[in-house]
C-alpha positions as CSV (number, residue, x, y, z in Angstrom):
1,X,65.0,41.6,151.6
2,X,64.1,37.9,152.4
3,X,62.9,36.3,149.6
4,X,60.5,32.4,149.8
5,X,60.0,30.1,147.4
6,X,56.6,31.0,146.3
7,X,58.0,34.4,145.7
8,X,60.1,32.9,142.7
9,X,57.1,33.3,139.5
10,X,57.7,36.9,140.3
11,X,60.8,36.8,138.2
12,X,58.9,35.6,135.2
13,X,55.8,37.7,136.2
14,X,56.9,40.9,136.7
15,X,59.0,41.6,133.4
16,X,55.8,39.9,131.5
17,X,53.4,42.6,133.1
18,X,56.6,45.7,132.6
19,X,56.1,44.5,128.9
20,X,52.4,44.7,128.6
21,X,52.5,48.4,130.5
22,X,55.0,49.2,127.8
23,X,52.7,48.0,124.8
24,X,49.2,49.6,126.8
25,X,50.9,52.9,128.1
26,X,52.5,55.4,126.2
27,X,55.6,57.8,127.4
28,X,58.9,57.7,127.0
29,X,60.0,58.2,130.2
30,X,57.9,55.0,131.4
31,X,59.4,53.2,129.1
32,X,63.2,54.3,130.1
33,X,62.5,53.5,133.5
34,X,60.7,50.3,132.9
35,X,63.5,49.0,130.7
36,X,66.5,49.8,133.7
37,X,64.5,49.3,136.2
38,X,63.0,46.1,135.7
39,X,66.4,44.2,135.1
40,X,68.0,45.9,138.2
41,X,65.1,44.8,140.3
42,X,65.8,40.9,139.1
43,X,69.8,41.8,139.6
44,X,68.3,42.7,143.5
45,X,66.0,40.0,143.9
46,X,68.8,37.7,142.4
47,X,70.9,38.8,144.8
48,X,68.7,38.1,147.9
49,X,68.5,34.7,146.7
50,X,72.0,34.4,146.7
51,X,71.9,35.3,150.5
52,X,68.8,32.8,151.2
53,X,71.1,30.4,149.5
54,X,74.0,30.4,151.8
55,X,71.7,29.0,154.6
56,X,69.2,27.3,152.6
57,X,70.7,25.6,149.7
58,X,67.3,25.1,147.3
59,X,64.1,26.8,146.8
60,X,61.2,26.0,144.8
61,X,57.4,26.4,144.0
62,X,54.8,24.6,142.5
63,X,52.7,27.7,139.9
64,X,49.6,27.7,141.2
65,X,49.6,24.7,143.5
66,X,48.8,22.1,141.6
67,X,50.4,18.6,142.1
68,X,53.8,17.5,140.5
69,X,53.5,16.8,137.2
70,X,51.0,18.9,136.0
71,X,52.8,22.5,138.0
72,X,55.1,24.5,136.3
73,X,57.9,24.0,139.0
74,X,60.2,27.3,139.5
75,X,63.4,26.4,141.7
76,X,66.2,28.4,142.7
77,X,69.6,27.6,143.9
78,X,73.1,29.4,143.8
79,X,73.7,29.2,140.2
80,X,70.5,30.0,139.2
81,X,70.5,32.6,141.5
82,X,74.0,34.0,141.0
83,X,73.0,34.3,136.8
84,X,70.1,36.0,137.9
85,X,72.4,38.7,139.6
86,X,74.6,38.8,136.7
87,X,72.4,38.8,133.8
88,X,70.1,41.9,135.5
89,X,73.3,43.9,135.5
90,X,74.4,43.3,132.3
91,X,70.9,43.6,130.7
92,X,70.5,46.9,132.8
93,X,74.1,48.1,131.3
94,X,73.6,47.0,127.9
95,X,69.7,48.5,127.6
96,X,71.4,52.1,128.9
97,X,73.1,52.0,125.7
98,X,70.4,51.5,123.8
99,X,68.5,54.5,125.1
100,X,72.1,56.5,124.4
101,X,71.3,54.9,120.5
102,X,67.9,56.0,120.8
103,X,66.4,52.3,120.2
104,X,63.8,52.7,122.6
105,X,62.1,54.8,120.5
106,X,61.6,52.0,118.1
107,X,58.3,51.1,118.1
108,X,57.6,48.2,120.6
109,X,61.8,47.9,121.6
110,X,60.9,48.4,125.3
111,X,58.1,45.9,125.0
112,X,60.2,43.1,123.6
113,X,62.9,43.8,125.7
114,X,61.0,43.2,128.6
115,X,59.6,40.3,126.9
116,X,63.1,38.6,126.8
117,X,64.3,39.4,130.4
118,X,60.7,37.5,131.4
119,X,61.7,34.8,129.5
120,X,65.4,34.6,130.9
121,X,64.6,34.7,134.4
122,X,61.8,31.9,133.4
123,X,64.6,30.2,131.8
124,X,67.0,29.8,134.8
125,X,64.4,29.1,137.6
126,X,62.5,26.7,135.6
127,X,62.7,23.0,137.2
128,X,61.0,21.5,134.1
129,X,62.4,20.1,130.5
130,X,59.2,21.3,129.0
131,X,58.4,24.5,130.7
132,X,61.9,25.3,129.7
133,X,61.2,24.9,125.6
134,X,58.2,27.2,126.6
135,X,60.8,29.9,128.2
136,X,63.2,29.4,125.8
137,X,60.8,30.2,123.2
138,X,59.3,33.0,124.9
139,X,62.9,34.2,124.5
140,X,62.8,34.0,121.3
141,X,59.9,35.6,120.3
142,X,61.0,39.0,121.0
143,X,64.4,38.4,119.7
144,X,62.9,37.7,116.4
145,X,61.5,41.4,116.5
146,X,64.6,42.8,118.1
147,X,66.7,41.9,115.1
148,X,64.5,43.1,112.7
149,X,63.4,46.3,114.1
150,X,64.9,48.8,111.7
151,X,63.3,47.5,109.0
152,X,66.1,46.9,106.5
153,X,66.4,44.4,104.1
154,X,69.9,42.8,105.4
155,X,68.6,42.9,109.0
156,X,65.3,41.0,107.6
157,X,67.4,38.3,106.1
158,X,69.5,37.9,109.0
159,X,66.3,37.9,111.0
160,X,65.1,34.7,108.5
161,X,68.7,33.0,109.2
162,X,67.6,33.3,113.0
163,X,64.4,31.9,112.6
164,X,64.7,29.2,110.2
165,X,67.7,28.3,112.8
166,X,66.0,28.6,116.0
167,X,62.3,26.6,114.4
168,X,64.5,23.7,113.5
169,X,66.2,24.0,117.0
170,X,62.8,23.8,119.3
171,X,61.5,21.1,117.0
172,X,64.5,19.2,117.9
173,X,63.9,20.3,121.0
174,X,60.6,18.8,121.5
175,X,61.1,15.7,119.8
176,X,63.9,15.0,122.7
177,X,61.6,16.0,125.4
178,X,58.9,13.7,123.5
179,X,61.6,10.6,123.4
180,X,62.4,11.7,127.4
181,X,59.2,11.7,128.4
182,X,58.1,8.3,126.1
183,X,61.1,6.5,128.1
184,X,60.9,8.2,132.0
185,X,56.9,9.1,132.4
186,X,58.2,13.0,133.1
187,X,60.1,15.3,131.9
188,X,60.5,17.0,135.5
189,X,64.3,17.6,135.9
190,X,64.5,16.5,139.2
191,X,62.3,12.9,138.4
192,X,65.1,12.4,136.1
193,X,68.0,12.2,138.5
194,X,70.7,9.7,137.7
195,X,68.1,8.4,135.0
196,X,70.2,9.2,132.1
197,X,73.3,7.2,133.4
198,X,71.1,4.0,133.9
199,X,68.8,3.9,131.4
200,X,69.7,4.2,127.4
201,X,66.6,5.4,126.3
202,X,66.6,7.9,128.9
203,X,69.7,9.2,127.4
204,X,68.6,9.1,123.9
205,X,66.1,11.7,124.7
206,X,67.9,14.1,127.3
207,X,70.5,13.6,124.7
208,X,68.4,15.3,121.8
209,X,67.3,18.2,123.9
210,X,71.0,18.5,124.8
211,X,71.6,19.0,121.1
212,X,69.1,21.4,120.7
213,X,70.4,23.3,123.4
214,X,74.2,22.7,121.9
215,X,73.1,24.5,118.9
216,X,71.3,27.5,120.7
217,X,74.5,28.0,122.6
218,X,76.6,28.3,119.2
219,X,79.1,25.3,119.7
220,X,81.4,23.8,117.0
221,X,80.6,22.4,115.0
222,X,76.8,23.5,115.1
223,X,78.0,27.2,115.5
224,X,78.2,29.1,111.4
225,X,74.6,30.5,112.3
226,X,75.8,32.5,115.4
227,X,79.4,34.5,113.6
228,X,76.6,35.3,110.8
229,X,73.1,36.3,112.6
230,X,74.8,38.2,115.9
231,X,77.3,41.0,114.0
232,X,74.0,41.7,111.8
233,X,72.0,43.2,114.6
234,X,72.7,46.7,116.4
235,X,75.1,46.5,118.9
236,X,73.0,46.4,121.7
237,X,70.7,43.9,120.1
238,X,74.1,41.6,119.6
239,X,75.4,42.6,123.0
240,X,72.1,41.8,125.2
241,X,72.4,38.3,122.8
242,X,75.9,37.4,123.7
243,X,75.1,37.8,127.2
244,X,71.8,36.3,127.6
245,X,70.8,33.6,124.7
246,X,73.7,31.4,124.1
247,X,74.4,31.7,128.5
248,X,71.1,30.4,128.7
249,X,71.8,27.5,126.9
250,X,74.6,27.0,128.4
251,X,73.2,27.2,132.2
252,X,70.9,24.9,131.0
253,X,73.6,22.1,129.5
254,X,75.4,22.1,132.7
255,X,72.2,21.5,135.0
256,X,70.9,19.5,132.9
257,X,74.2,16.6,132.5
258,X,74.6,17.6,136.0
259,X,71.5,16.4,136.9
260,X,70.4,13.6,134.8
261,X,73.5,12.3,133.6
262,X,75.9,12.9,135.9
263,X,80.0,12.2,135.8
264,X,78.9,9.6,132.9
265,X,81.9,8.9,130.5
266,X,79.8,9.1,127.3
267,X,79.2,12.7,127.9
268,X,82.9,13.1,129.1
269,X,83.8,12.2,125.5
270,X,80.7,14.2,123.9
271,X,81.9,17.5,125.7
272,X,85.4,16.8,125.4
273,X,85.2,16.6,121.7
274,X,82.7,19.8,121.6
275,X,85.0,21.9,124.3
276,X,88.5,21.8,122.5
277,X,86.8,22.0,118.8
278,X,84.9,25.3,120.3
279,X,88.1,26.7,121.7
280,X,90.4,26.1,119.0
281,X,88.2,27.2,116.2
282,X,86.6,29.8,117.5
283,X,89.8,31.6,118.4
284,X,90.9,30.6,115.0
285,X,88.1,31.5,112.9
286,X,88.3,35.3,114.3
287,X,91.4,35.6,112.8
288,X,89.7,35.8,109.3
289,X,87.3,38.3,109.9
290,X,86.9,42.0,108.8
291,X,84.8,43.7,111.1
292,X,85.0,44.2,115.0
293,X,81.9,42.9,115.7
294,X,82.5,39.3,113.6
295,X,85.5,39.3,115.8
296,X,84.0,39.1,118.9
297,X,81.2,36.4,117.6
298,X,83.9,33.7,117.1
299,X,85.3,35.1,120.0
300,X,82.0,34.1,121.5
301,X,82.4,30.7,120.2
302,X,85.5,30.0,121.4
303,X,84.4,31.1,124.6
304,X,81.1,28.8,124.5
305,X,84.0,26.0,124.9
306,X,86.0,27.1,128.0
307,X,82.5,27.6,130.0
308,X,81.8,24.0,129.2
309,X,85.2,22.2,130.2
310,X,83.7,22.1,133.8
311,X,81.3,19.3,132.1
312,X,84.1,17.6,131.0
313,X,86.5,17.6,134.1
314,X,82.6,16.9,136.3
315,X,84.9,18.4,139.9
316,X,83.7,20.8,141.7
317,X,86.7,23.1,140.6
318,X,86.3,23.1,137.5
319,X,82.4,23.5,137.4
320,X,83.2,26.3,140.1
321,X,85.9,27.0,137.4
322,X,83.7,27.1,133.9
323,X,80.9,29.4,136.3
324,X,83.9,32.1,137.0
325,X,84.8,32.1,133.2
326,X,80.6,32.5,132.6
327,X,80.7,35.5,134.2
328,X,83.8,37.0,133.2
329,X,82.6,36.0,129.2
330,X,79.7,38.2,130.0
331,X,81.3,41.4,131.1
332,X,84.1,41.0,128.8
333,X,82.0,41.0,125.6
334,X,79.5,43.4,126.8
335,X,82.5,45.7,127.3
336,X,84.3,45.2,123.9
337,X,80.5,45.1,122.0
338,X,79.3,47.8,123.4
339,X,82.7,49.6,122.8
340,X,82.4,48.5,118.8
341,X,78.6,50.3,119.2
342,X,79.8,53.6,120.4
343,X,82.4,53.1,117.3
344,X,79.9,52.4,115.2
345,X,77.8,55.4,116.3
346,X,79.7,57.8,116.1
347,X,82.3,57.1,112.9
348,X,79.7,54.8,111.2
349,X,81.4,51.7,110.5
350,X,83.1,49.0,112.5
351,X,84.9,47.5,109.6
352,X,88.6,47.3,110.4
353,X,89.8,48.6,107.1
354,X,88.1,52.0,107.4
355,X,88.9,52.6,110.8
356,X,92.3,54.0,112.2
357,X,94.2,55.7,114.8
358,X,91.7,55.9,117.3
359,X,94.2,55.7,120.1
360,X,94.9,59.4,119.2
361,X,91.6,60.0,118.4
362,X,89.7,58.3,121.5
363,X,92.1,57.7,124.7
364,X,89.6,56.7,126.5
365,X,87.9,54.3,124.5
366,X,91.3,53.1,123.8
367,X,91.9,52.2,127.8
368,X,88.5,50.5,128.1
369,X,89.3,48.4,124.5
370,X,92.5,47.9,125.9
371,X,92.0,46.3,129.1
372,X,89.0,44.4,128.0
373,X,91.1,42.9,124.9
374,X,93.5,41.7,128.1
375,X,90.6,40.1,129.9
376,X,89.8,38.1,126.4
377,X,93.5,36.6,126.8
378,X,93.3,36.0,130.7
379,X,95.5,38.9,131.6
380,X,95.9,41.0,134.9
381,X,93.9,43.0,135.7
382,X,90.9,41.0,134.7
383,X,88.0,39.0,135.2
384,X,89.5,37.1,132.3
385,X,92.6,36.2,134.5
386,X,90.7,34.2,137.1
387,X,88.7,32.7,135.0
388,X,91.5,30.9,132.4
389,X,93.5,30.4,135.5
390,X,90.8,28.6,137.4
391,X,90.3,26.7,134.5
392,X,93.8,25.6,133.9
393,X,94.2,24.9,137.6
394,X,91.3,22.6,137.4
395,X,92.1,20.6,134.5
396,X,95.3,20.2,135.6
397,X,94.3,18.9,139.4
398,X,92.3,16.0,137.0
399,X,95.4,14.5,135.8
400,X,96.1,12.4,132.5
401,X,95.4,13.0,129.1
402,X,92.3,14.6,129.7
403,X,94.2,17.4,131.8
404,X,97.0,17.8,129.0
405,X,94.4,18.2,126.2
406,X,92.4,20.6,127.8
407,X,95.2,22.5,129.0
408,X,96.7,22.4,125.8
409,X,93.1,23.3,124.1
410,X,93.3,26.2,126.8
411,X,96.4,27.6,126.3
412,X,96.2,27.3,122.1
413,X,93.0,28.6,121.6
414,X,94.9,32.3,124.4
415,X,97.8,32.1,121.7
416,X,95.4,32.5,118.5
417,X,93.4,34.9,120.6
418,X,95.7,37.0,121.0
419,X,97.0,36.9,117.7
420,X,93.3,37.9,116.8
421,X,93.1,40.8,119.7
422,X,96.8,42.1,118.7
423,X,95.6,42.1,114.4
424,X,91.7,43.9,116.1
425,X,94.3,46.6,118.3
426,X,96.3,47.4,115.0
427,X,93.6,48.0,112.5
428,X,91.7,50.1,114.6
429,X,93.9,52.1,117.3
430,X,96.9,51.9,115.5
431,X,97.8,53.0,111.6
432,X,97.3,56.0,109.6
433,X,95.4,59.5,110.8
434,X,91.8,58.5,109.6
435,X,90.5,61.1,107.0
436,X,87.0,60.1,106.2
437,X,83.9,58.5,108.0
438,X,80.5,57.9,107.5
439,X,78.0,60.0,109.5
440,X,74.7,58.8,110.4
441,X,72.4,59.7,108.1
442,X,69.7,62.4,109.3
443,X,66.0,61.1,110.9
444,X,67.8,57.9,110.8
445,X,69.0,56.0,114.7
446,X,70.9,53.0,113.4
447,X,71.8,53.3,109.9
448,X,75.3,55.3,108.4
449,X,75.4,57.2,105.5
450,X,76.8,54.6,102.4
451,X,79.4,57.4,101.0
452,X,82.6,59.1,103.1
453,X,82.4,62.0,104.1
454,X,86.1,64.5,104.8
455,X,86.4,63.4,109.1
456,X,87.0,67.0,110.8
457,X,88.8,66.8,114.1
458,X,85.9,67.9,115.8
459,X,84.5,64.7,115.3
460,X,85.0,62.4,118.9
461,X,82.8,59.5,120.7
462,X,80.4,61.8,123.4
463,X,81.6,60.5,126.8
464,X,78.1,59.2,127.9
465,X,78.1,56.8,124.9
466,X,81.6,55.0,126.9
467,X,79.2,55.4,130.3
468,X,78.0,51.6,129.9
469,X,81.5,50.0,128.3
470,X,83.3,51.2,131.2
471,X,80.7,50.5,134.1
472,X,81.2,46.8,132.7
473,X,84.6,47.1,132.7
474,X,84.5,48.4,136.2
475,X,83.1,45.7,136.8
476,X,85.2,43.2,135.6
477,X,88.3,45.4,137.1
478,X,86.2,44.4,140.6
479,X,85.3,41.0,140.2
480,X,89.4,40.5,139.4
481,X,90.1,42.2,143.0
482,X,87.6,40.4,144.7
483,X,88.1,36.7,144.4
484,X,87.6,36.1,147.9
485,X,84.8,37.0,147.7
486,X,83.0,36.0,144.9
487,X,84.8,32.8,144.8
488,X,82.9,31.0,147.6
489,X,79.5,31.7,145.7
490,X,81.0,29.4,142.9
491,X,81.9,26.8,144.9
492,X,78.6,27.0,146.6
493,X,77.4,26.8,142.6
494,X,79.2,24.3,142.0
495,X,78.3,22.1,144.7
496,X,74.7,22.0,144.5
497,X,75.9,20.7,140.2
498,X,77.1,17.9,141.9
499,X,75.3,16.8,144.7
500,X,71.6,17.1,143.6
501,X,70.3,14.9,146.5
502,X,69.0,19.0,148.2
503,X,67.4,20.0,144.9
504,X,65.9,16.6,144.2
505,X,64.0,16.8,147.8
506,X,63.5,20.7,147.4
507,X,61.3,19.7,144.2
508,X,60.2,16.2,145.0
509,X,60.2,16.4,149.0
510,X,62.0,13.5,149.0
């Protein structure tokens, strides 16, 4: 399959028209299919781009024609195309465990779903500051929805945390693209190349909508919304959010500095400052918690900061180096969230207290825990391994104090992680035989009866409910066997962060 650049709107387009067939046409088995199928086919088309890419380093398309300035510009280049790959998967993964949960019989799930994959794969193509507030917000939209589906009073006040959070964000949002646009006549991402290094108020602007996106990404010290909103939601809800809204932002912060601001020692210090903080207190902070899920948000914070250091470092390894950790962050948490759902699902709680002895209990759910909680700390075999070695390997080639603080950041924040992990593989697989549980109540898909009931032995996890954990950790078993080839595509990534001459003249044609 050879894909073109006007071929690119498709992306957006055809998860926007999947969601409106799921709204217009009823069926359940519709729905099923539209909600697997449509990520896959953006995993496929990703992947085609990521062949295009290999002879042909940028894409793009102006919507409808129309002259720069006034098109919505859609461009795609490795890394754009390489998250479209890798977010399709995941989504796909993630959503089949929502149908095991029986979510998609919520009314309007598969709708908003599809909704938020359209305004992903907007997200990552988009060329434009503005066009990607509007994607970023079509995002949201649906997420909003998502997290309030059930209809329960916590989930509605964790759905007004969200909101209030996310409203303040995009009106920070625009008033940086309003300053950017005030100083540079466009807000075109490409026009802005270099700008942000040379001119002040250029950088007063793209530096606002960096915030914005700093916030949306859940960085310390902007991050206390994240740990509290994510664990609140199902664990599918929390598991396509982890792997799609904060990775978003992120993408986004990397082009962006990339682009506009390039190696500029301002935003060296800015990152630096927001990398270790992330790291260290992230890792830190999921030492205190009391459920599996709050865990892994912190874990997700601390995380937030090793994708980043590639900012800080500005070499090709080490933005080759933050895209390998990206991916691995992705299949890692999907793995260990989606294992905490099937928990949840089946023994009604994910609090660590009340669960026990599962490694008797559940040996398979024990191996895929088991590895994934190596990947978190960079072990073998694991995506996890490449990643914190790539990034250690990268720093270090930099040299300095900036290479001993980062490496030092690095290897801290893997020592409190694994204190974290080790205190998580205790409470829950290890300890006492568990002797009471609490079922999920009857007529009711996401909500566990509030009083124990006596556990009988009978009671295990149904293997199909481990089907998606395990594909992702198959997944991330591959990806740490096949850095040869994968590798190559992140350097290719990589490259095109730091010399933006092709996708300047891909957009511009000049």
């Amino acid at each position: 399959m050879t894909l073109t650049g006007p071929a690119l709107p498709l992306f957006f387009v055809v998860p926007l028209v999947a969601a409106a067939l799921a709204v217009l046409v009823p069926g359940r088995a519709l729905h099923r299919a539209l909600l697997i199928g449509v990520p896959l086919a953006s995993a496929a088309g990703g992947a085609a781009l990521v062949a295009r890419h290999s002879s042909e380093p940028v894409l793009s398309a102006r919507l409808g024609g129309f002259v720069d300035g006034i098109a919505i510009p859609f461009v795609s280049d490795t890394l754009s195309a390489a998250m479209l790959v890798v977010t399709g998967v995941s989504t796909a993964i993630v959503l089949t465990f929502a149908l095991r949960a029986r979510e998609d019989e919520l009314r309007f799930f598969p709708a908003m779903a599809l909704l938020l994959v359209a305004g992903v794969n907007g997200a990552l193509l988009t060329g434009d500051l503005f066009n990607l507030f509007v994607f970023v917000e079509v995002m949201l939209l649906p997420s909003y929805a998502l997290i309030a589906m059930t209809g329960t009073w916590r989930r509605l006040a964790v759905g007004r945390l969200f909101l209030v959070v996310n409203l303040v964000t995009s009106s920070v949002f625009l008033i940086g693209l309003a300053l950017t646009y005030a100083a540079a006549g466009t807000v075109n991402l490409a026009a802005l190349a270099g700008r942000a290094s040379e001119d002040p108020n250029v950088a007063l602007g793209v530096g606002v909508v960096l915030l914005a996106l700093v916030i949306k990404a859940g960085a310390v010290p902007v991050h206390g919304w994240l740990p509290r909103a994510y664990p609140a939601t199902s664990a599918s809800v929390m598991a396509l959010f982890a792997g799609l809204h904060s990775k978003v932002a992120l993408v986004a912060i990397i082009r962006i500095t990339s682009v506009a601001f390039g190696a500029s020692s301002t935003v060296t210090w800015v990152a630096l400052v927001l990398v270790v903080l992330s790291m260290v207190v992230g890792a830190w902070s999921s030492l205190g918690e009391n459920t599996i899920r709050r865990v892994l948000s912190f874990q997700m914070v601390s995380g937030v900061g090793h994708i980043l250091v590639g900012v800080v470092v500005a070499t090709a390894a080490a933005q080759a180096a933050g895209l390998v950790y990206m991916v691995h962050h992705i299949l890692t948490m999907g793995v260990l969230l989606l294992a905490a759902g099937a928990i949840e699902k089946t023994y009604g709680t994910g609090h660590l207290v009340r669960l026990a002895d599962l490694l008797r209990r559940e040996k398979a759910l024990a191996w895929i825990a088991g590895l994934a909680l190596l990947s978190i700390l960079g072990l073998p075999p694991s995506s996890g391994f490449w990643g914190k070695v790539a990034l250690v390997v990268a720093s270090a080639r930099e040299g300095g104090w900036l290479a001993a603080v980062l490496i030092v950041a690095i290897l801290l924040a893997s020592v409190l992680s694994m204190w974290a992990m080790q205190r998580l593989w205790h409470d829950v697989f290890w300890g006492p035989k568990m002797t009471v549980y609490r079922p999920r109540e009857r007529g009711k898909m996401l909500e566990s009866a509030d009083k124990p009931v006596p556990l009988p032995d009978s009671v295990r996890i149904p293997g199909a409910d481990l089907v998606p954990a395990g594909t992702l950790l198959g997944l991330s078993l591959v990806f740490f066997l096949t850095p040869g080839w994968w590798w190559p595509i992140a350097s290719r990534a990589a490259a095109g962060l730091l010399d933006v001459a092709p996708y300047v003249e891909a957009v511009l044609g000049r």
